[in-house]
Backbone as a printed PyTorch tensor [residue, N CA C, xyz], in Angstrom:
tensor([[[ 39.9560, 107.9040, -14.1530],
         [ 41.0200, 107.0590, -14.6310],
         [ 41.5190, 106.2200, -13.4480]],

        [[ 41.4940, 105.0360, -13.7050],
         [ 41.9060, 104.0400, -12.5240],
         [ 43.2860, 103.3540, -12.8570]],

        [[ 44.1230, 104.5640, -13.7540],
         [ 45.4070, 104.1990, -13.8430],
         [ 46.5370, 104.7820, -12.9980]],

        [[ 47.3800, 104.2370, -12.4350],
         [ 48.3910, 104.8870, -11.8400],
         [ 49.5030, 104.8760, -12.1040]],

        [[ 50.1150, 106.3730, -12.6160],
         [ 51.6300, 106.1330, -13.2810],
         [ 52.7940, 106.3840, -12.0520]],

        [[ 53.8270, 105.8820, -12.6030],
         [ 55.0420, 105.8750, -12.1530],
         [ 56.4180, 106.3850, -13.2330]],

        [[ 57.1860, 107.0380, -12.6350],
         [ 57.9110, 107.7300, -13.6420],
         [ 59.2860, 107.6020, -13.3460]],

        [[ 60.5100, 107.2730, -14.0850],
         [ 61.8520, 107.2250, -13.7250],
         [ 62.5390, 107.5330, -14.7540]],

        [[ 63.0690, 108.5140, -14.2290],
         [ 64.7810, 108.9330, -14.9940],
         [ 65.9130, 107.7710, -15.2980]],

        [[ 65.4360, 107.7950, -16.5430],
         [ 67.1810, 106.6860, -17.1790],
         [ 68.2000, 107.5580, -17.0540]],

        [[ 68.6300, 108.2270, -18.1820],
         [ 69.5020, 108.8860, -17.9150],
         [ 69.5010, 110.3500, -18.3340]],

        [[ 70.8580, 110.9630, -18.4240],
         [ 70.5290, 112.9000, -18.2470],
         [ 71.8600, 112.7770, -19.2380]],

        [[ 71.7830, 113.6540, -20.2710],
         [ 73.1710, 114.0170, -20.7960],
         [ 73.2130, 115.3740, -20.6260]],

        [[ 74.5150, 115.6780, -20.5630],
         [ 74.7790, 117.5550, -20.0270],
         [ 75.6830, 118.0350, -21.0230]],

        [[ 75.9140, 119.2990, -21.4390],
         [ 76.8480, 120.0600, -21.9170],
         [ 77.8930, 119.9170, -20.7930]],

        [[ 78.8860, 120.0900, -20.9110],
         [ 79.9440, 120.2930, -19.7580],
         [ 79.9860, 121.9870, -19.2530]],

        [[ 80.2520, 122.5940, -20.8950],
         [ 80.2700, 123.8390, -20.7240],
         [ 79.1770, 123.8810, -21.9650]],

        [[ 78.7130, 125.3600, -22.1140],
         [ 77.2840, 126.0160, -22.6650],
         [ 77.7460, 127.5670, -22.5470]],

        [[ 77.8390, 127.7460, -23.5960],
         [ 78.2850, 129.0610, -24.1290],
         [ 77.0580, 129.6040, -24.8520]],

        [[ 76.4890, 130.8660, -24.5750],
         [ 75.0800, 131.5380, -25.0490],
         [ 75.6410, 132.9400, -25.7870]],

        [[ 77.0790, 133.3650, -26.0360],
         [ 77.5200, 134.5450, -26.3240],
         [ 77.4910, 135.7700, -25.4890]],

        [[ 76.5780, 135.4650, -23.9710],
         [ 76.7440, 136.4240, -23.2990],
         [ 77.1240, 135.6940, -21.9310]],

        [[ 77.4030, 134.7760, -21.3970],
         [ 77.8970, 134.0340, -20.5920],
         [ 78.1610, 132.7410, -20.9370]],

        [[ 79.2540, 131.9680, -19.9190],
         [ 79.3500, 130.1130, -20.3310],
         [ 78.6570, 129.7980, -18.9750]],

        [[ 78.2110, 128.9650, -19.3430],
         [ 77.6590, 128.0160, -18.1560],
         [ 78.3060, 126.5830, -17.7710]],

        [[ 78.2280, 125.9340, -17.0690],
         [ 78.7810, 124.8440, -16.9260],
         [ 77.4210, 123.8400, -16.5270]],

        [[ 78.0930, 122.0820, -17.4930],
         [ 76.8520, 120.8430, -16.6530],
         [ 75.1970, 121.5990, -17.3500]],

        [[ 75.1560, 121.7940, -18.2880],
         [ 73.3940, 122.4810, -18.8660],
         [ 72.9580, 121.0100, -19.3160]],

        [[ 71.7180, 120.4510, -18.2350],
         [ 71.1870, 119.3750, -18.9590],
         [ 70.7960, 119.4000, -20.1940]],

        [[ 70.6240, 118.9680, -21.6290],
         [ 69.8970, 119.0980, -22.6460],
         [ 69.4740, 117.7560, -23.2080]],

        [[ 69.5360, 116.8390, -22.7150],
         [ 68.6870, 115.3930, -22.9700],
         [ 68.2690, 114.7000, -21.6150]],

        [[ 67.2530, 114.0260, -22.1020],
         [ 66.4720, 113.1380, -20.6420],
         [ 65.7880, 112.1350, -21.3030]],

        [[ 65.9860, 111.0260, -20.8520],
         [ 66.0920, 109.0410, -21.0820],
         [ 64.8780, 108.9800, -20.3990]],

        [[ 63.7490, 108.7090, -20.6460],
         [ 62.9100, 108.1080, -19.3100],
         [ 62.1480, 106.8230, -19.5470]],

        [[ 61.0570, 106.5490, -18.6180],
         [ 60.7840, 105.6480, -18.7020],
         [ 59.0370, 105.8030, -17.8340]],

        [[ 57.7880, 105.7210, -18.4310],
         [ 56.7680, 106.1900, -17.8240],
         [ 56.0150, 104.8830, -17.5780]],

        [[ 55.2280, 104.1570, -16.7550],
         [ 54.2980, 103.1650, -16.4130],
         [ 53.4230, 103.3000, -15.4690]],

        [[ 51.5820, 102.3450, -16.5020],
         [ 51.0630, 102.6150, -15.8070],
         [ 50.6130, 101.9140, -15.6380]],

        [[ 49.6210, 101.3880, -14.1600],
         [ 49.4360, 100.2650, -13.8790],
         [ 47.8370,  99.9580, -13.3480]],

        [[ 46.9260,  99.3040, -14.0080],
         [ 45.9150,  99.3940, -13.5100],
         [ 45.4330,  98.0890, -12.9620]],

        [[ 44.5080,  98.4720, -11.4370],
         [ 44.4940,  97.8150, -10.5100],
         [ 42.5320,  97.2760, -10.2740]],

        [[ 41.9220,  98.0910, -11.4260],
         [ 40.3680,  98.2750, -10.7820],
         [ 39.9500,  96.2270, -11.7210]],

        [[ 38.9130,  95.8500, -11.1130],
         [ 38.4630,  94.6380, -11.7530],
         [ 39.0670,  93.6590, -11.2460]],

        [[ 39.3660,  92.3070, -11.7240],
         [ 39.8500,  91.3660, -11.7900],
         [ 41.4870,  91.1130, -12.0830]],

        [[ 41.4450,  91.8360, -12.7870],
         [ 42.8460,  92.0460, -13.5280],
         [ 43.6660,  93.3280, -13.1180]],

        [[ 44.9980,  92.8690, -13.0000],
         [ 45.7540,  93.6480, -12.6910],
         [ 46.6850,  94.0950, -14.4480]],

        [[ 46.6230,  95.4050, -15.0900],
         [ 47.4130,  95.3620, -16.4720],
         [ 48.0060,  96.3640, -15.9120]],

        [[ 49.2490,  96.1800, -16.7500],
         [ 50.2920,  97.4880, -16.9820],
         [ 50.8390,  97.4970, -18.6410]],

        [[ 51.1410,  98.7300, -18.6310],
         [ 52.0720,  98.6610, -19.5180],
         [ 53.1590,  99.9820, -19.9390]],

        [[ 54.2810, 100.1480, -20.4090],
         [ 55.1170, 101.0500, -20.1620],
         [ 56.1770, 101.4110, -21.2950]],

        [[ 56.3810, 103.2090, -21.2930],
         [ 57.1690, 103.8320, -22.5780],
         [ 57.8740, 104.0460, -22.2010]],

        [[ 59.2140, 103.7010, -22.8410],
         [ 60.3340, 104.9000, -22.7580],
         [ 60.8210, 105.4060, -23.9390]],

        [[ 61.0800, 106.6620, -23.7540],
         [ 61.6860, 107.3630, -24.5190],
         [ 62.5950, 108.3130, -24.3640]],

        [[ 62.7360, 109.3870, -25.2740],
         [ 63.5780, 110.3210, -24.3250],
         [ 63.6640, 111.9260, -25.5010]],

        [[ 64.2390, 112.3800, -24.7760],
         [ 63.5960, 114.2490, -25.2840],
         [ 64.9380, 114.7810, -25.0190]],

        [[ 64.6570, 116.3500, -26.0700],
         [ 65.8970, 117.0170, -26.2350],
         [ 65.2250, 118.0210, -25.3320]],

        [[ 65.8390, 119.1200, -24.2670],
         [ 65.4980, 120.1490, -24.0650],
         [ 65.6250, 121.4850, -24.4920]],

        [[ 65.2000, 122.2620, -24.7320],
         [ 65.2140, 123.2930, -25.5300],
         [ 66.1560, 124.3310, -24.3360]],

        [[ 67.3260, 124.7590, -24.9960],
         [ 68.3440, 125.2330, -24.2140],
         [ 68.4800, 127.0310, -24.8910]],

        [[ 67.7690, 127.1120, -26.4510],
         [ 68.3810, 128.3650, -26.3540],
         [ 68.0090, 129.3480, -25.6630]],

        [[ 67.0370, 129.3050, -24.8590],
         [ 67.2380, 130.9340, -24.1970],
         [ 67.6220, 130.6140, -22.4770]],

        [[ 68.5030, 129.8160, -22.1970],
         [ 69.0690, 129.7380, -20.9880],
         [ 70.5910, 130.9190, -21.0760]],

        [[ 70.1970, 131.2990, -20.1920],
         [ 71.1050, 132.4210, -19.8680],
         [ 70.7530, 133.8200, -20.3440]],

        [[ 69.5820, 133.9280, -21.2680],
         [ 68.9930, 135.1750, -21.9630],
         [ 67.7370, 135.7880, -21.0370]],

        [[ 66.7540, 134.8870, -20.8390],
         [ 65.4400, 134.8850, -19.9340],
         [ 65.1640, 133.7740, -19.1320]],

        [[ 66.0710, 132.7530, -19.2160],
         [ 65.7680, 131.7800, -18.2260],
         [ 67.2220, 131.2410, -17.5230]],

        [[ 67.1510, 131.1840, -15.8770],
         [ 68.2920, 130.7630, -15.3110],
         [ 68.3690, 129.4070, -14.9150]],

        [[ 69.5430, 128.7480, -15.3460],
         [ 69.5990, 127.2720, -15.5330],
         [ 69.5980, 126.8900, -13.5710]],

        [[ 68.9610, 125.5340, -13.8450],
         [ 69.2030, 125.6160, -12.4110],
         [ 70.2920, 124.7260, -12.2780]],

        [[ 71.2570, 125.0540, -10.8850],
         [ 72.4170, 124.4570, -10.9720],
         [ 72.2200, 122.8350, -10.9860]],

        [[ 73.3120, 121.9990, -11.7090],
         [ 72.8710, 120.6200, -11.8060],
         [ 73.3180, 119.8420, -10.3690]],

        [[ 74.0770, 120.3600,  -9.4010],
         [ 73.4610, 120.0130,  -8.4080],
         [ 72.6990, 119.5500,  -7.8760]],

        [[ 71.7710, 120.7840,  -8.3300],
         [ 70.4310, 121.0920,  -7.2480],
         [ 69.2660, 120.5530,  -8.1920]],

        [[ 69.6970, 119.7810,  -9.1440],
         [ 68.4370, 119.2630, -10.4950],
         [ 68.1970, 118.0690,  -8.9300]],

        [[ 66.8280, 117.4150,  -8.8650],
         [ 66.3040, 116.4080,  -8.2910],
         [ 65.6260, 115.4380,  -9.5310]],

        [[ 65.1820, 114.4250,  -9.4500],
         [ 64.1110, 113.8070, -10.2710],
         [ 62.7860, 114.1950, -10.2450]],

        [[ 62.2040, 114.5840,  -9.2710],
         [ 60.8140, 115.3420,  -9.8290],
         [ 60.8540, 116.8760, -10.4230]],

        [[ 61.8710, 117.3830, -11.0200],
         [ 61.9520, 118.5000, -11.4010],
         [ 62.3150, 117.7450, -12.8160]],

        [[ 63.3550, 117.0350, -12.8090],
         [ 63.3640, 116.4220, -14.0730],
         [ 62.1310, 115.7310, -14.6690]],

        [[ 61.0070, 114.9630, -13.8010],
         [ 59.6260, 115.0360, -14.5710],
         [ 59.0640, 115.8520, -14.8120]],

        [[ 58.9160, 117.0810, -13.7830],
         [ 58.1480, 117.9790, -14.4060],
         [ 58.4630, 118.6860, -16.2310]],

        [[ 59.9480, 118.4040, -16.0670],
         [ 60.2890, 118.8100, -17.5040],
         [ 59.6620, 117.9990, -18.7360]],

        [[ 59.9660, 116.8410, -18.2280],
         [ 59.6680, 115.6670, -19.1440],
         [ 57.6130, 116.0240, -19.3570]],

        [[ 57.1430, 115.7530, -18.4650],
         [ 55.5440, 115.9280, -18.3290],
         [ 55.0550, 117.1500, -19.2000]],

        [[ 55.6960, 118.0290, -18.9050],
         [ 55.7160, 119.5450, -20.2700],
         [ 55.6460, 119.4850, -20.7040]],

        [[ 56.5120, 118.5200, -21.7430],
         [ 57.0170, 118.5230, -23.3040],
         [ 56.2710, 117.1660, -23.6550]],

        [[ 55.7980, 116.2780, -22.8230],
         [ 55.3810, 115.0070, -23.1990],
         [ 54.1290, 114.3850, -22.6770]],

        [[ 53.2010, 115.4980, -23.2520],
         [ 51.9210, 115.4500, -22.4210],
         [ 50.6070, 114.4750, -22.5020]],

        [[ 51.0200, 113.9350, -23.8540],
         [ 50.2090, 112.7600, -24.4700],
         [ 50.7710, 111.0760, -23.5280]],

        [[ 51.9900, 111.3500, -23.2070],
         [ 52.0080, 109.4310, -22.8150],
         [ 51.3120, 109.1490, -21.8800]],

        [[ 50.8470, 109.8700, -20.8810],
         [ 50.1710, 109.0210, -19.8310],
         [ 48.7580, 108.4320, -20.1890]],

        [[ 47.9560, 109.6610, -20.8040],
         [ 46.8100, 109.2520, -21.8870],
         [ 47.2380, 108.0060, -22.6030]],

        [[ 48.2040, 107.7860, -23.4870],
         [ 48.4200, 107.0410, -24.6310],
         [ 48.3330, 105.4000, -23.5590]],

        [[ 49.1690, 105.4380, -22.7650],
         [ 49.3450, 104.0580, -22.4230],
         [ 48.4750, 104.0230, -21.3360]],

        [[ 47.6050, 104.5280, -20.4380],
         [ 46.1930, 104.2910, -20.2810],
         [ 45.1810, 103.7150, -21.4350]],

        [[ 45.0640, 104.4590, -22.5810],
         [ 44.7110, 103.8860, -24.0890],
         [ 45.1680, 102.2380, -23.9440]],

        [[ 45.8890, 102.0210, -23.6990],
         [ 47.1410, 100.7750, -24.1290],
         [ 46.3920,  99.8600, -23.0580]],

        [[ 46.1850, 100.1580, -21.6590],
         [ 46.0560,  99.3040, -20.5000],
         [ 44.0620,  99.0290, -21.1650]],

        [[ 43.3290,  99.9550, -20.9140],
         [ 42.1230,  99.8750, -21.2680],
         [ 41.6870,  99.9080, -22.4150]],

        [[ 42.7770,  99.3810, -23.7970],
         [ 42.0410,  99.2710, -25.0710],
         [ 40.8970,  98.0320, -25.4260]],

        [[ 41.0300,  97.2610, -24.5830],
         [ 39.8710,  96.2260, -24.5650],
         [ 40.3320,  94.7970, -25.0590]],

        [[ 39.8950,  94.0100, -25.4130],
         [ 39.9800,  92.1830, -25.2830],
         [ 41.2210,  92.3820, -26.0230]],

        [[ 42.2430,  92.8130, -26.8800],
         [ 43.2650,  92.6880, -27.1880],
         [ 44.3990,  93.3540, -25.7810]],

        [[ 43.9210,  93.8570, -25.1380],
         [ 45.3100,  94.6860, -24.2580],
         [ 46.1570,  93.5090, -23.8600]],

        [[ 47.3010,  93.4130, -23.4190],
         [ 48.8550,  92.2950, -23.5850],
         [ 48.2210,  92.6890, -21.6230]],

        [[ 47.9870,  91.3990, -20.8330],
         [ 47.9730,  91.4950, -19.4910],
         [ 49.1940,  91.1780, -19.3040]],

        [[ 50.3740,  91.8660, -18.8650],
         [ 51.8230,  91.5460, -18.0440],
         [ 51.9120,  90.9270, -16.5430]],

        [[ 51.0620,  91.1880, -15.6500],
         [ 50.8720,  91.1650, -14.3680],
         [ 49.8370,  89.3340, -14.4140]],

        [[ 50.5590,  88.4480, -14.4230],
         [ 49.8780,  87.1390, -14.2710],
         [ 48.6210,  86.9870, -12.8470]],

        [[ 47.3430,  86.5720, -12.9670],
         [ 46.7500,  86.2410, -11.4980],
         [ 47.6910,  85.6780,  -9.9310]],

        [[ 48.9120,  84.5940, -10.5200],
         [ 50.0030,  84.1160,  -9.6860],
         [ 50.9570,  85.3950,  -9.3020]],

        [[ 50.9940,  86.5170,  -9.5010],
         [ 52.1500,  87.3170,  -9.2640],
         [ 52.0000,  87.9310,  -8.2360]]])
């Protein structure tokens, strides 16, 4: 694959507090905004093209078998790795998109 993705966090929504009946937690991410692109460089042509979307995280067994990590200490490549888990088809899909052939949309002009 001679595609190369790039990945960015839009945005994060949190519980403030997160109550599981056996502890509260405070700040429990449970949504993530993103935005995935990929950009291919092999040939003549330079194409990209790019998804966003965004995902619920599955929160009920935080605090039962899994320990939240403090939102602090959340970084953005931990927040992809979440996203990449649950959303394992887009990088395939819009590779599909860049190399579908004489119809693909070139974004990246020869002048750019």
């Amino acid at each position: 694959m001679d595609t190369h993705f790039t990945w960015r966090i839009d945005y994060l929504k949190k519980y403030r507090s997160f109550d599981n009946s056996i502890t509260t937690y405070n700040d429990i991410v449970y949504h993530v905004g993103y935005t995935c692109t990929g950009i291919n460089t092999s040939g003549i042509l330079t194409t990209q093209s790019s998804r966003g979307a965004n995902i619920g995280l599955n929160t009920s067994r935080v605090g039962l078998d899994e320990v939240p990590v403090a939102y602090s200490d959340i970084t953005e490549d931990l927040v992809i790795q979440w996203v990449k888990g649950i959303d394992t088809k887009i990088e395939s899909s819009i590779d599909g998109d860049i190399m579908g052939g004489d119809d693909t949309i070139i974004e990246i002009m020869p002048w750019d």
